[in-house]
NUMITI-734765 format. One record per residue: residue number from 1; y, x, z of N, C-alpha, C, CB in turn. Coordinates in pm, 1 decimal, decimal comma. Glycine has a CB too. Example, Ala and Ser with C-alpha at 12.3 -4.5 7.8 and 13.67 -1.06 7.14 Angstrom:
[1; [-569,0; 1319,0; 780,0]; [-450,0; 1230,0; 780,0]; [-330,0; 1320,0; 780,0]; [-447,3; 1130,8; 904,6]];
[2; [-225,0; 1285,0; 708,0]; [-106,0; 1367,0; 714,0]; [3,0; 1290,0; 787,0]; [-59,8; 1408,4; 572,5]];
This chain:
[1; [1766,8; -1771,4; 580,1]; [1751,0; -1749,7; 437,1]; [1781,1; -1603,9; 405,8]; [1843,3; -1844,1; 355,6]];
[2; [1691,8; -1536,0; 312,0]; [1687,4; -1414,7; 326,4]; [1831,3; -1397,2; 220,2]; [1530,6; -1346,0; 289,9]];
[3; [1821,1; -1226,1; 133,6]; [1853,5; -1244,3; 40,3]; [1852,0; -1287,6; -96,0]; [1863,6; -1204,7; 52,6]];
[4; [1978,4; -1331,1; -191,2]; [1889,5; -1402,2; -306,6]; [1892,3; -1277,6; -399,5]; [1959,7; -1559,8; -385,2]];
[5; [1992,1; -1180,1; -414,6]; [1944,8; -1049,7; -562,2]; [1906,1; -945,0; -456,3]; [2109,3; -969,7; -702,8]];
[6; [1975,2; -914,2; -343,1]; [1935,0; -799,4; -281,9]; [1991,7; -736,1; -134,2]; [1957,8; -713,7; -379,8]];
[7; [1909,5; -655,2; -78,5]; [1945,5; -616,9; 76,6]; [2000,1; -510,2; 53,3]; [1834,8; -598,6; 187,5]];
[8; [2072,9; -467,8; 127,0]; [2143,8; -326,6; 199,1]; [2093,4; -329,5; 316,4]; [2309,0; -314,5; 216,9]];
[9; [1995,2; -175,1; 361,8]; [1949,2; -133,4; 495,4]; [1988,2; -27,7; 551,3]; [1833,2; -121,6; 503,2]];
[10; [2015,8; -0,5; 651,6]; [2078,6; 145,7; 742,3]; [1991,2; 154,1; 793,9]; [2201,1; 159,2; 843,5]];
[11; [1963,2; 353,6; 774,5]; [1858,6; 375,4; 917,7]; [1876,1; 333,0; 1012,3]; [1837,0; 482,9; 971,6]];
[12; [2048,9; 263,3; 1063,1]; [2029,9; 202,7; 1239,1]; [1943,7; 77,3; 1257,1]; [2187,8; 149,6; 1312,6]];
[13; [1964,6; -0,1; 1142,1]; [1865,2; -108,5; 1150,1]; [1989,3; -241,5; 1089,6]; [1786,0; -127,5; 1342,9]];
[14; [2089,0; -181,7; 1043,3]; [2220,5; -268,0; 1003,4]; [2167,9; -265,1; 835,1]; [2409,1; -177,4; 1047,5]];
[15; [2158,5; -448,1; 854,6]; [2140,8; -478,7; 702,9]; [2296,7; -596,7; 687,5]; [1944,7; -571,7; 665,0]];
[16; [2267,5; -614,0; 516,5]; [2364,2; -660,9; 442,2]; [2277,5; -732,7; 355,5]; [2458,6; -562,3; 382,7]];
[17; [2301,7; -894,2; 311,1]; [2240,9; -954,8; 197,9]; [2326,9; -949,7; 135,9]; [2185,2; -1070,7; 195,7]];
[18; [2316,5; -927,1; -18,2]; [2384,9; -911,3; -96,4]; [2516,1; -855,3; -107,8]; [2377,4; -987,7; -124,4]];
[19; [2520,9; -761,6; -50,8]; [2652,8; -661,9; 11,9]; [2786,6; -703,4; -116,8]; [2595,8; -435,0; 7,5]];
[20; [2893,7; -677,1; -106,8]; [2974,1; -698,5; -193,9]; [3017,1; -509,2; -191,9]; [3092,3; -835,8; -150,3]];
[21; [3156,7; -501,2; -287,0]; [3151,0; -347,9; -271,2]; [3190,7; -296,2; -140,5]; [3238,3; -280,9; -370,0]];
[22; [3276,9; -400,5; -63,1]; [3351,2; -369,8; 71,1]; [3228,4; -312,7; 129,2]; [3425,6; -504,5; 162,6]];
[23; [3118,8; -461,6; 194,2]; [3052,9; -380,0; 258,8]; [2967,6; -323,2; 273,5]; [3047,2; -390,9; 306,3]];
[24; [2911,6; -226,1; 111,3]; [2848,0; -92,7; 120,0]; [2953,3; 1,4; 97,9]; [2733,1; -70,8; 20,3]];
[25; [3106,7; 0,4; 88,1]; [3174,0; 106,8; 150,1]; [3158,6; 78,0; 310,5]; [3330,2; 114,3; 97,0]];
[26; [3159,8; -11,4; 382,7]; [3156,3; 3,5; 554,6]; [2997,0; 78,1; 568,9]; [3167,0; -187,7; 656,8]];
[27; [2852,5; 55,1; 511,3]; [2800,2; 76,2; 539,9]; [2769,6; 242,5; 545,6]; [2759,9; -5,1; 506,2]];
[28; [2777,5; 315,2; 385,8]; [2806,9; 375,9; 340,2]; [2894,7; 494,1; 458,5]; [2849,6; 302,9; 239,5]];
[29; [3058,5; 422,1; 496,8]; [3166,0; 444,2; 566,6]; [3039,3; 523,4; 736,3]; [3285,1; 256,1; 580,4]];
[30; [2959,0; 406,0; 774,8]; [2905,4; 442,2; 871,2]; [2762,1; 547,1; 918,6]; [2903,5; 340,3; 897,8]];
[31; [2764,1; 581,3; 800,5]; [2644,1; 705,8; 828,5]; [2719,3; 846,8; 878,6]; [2548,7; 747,5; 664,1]];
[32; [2624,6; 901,3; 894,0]; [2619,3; 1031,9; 1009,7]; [2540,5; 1128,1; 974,8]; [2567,5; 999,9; 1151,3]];
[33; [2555,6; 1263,7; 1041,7]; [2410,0; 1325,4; 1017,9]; [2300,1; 1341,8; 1120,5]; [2425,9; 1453,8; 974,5]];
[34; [2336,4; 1262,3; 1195,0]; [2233,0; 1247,4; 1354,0]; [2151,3; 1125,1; 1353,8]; [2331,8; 1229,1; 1511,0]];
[35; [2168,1; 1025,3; 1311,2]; [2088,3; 861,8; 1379,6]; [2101,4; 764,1; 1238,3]; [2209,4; 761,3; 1552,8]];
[36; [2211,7; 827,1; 1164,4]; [2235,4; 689,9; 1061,5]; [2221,7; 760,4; 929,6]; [2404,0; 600,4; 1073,2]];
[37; [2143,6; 833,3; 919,1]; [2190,6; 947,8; 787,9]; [2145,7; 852,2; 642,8]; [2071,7; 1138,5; 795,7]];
[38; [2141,3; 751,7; 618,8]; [2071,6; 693,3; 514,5]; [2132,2; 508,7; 496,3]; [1893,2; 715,6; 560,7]];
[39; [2154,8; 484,3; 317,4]; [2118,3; 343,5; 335,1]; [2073,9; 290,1; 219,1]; [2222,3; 263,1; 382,8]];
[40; [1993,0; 234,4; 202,1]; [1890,1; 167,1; 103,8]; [1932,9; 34,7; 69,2]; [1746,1; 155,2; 162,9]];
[41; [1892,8; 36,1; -98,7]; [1968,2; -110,2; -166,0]; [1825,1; -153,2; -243,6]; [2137,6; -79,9; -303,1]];
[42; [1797,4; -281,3; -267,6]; [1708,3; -308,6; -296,1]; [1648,1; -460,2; -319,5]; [1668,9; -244,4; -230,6]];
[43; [1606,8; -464,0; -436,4]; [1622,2; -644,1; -428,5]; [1474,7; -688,3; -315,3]; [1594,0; -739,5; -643,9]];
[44; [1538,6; -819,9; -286,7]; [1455,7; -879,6; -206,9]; [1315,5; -932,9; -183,5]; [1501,1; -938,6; -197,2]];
[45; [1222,9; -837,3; -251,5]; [1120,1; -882,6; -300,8]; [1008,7; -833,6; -253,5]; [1123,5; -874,5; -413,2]];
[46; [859,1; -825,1; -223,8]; [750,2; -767,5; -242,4]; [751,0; -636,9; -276,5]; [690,5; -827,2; -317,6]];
[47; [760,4; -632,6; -421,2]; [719,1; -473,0; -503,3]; [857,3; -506,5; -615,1]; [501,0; -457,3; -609,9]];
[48; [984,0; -427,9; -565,8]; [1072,8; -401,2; -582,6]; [1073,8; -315,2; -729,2]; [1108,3; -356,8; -468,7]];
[49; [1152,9; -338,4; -832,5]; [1150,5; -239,7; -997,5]; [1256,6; -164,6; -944,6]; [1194,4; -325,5; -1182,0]];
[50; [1330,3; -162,9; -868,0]; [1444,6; -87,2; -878,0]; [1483,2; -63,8; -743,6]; [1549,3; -148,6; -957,7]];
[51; [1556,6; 50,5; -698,1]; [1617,1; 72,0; -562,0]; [1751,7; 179,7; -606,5]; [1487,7; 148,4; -439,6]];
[52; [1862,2; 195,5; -501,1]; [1915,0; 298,9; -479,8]; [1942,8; 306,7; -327,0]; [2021,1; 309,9; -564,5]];
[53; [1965,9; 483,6; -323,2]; [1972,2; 544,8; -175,0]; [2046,7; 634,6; -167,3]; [1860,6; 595,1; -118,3]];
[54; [2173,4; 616,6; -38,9]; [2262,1; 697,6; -86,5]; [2248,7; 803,4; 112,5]; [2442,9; 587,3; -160,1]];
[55; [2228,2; 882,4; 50,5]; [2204,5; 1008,5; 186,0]; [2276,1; 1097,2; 204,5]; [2095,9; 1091,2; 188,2]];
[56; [2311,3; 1105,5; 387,4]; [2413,2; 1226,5; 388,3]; [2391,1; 1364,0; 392,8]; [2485,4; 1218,1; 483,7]];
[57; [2455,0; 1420,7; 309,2]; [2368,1; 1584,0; 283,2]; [2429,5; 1675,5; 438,0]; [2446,6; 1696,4; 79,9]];
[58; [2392,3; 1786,2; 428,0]; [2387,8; 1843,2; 534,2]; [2532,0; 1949,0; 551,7]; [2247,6; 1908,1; 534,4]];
[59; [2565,1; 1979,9; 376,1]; [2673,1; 2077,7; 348,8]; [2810,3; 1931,2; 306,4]; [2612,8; 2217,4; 185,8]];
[60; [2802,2; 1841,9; 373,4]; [2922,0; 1698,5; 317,4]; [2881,0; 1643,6; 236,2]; [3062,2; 1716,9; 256,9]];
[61; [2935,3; 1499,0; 199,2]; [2923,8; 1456,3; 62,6]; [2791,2; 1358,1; 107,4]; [2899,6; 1593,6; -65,6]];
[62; [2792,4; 1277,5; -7,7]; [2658,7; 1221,6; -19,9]; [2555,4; 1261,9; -147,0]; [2682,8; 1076,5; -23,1]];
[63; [2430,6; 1185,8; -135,9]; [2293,0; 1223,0; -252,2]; [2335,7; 1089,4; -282,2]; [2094,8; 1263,3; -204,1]];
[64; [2328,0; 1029,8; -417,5]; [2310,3; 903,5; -431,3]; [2188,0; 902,9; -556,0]; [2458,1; 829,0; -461,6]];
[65; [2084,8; 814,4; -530,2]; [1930,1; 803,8; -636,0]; [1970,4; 676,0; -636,7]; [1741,6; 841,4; -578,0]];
[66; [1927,9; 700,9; -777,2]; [1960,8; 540,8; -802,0]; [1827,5; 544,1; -908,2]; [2151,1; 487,6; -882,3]];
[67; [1681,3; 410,8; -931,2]; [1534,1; 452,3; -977,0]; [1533,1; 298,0; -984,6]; [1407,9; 553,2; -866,3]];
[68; [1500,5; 284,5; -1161,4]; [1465,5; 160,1; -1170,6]; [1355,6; 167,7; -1267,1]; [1575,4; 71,6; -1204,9]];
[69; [1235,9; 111,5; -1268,2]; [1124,2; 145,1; -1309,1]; [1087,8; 91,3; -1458,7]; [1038,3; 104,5; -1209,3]];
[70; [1112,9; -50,4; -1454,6]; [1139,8; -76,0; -1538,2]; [1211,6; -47,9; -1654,2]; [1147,3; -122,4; -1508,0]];
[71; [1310,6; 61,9; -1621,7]; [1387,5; 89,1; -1755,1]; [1354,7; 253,4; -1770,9]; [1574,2; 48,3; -1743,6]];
[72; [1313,4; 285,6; -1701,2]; [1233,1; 453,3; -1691,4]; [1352,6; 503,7; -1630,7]; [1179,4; 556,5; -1859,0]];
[73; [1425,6; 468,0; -1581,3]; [1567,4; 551,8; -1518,0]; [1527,7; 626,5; -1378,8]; [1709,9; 429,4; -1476,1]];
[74; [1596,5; 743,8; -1358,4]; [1596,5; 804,4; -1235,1]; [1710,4; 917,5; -1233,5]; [1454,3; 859,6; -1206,1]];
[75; [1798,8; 870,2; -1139,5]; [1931,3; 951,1; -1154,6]; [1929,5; 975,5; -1034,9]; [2066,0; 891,6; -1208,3]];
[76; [1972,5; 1094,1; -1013,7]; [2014,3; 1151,8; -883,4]; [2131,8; 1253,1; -874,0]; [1900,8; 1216,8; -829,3]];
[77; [2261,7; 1179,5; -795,7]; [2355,0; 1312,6; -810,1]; [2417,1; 1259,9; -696,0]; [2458,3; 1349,4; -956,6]];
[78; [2539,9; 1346,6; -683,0]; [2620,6; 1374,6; -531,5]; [2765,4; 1333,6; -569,2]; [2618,2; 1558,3; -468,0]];
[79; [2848,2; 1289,9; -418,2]; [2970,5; 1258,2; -439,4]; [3026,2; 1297,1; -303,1]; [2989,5; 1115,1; -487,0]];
[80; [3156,5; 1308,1; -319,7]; [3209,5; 1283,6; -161,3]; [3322,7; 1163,9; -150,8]; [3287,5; 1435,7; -97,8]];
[81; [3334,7; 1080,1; -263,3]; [3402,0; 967,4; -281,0]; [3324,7; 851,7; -195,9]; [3414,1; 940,5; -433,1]];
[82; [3386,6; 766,1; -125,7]; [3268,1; 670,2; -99,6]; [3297,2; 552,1; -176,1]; [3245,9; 631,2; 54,5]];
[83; [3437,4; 534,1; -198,6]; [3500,8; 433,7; -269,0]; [3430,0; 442,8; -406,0]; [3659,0; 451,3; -272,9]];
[84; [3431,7; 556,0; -482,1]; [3338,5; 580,1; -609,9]; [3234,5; 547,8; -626,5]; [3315,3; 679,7; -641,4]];
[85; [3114,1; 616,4; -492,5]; [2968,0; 537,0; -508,5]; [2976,6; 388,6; -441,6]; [2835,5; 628,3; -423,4]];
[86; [3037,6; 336,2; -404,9]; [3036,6; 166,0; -349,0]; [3090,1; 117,5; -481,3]; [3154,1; 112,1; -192,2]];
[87; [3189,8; 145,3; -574,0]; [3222,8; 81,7; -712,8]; [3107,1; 80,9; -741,5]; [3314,1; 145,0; -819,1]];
[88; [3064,2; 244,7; -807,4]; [2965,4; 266,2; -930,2]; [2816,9; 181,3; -860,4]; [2937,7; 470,7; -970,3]];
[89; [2770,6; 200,9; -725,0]; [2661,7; 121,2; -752,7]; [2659,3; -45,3; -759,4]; [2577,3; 162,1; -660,3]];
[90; [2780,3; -108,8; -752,5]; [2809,4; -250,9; -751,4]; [2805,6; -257,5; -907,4]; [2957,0; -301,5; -670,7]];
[91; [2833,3; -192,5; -969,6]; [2806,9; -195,8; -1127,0]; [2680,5; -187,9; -1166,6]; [2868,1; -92,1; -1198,6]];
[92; [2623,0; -72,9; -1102,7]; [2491,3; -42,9; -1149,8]; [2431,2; -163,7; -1114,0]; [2422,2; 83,5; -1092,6]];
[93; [2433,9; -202,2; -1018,9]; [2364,9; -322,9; -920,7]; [2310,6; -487,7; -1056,8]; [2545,0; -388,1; -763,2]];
[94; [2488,0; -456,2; -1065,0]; [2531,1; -603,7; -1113,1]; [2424,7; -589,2; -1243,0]; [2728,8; -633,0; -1158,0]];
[95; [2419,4; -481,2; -1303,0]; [2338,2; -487,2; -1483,2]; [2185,4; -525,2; -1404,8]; [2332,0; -272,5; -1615,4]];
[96; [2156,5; -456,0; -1300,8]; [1988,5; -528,8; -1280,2]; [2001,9; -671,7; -1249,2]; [1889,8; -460,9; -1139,7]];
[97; [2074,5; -738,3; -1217,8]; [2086,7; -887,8; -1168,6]; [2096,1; -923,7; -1337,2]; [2245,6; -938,7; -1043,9]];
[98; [2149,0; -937,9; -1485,9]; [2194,5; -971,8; -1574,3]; [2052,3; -942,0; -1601,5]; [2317,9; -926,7; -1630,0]];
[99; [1954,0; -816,2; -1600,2]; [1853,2; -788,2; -1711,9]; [1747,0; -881,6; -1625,6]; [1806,6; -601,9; -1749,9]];
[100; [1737,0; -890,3; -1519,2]; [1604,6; -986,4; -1454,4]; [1601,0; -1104,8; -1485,2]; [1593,2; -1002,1; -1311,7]];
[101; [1729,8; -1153,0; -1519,5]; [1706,3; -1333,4; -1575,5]; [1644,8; -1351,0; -1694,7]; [1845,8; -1422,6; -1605,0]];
């Protein structure tokens, strides 16, 4: 059974259904700038309204995009917290699960 609101994917090929905040801080926790530099959130669907992607920059820190189509949103900014972007996108997350019903 796949996921029911949404996947977490790593460039290694390490997914998460419905990640909680723990583990997109582990996932998050496990990127690199050689093999794992990336991880993608995204509901489980066909043709997806919304995604975020949080990437490791080259000078530290992460990119985090967060693009939901439906609401015309497209944010893109940087952190070096990981604990911060694993909160803030479990929030962000949670309002697309509330507006799709």
């Amino acid at each position: 059974m796949g996921a029911r609101y949404y996947g977490a994917d790593s460039e290694n090929g390490d997914r998460i259904d419905d990640p909680s905040e723990d583990a997109l801080f582990i996932l998050i926790s496990d990127l690199n700038d050689s093999d794992n530099t990336f991880v993608t959130v995204q509901p489980d669907e066909d043709d997806p309204v919304w995604f975020a992607s949080i990437a490791v920059l080259d000078e530290g820190g992460y990119e985090i995009v967060r693009r939901d189509t439906s609401r015309n949103e497209h944010e893109v900014t940087t952190s070096t917290s990981i604990n911060d972007i694993a909160r803030d996108l479990t929030i962000w997350m949670a309002a697309r699960r509330i507006s799709a019903r």
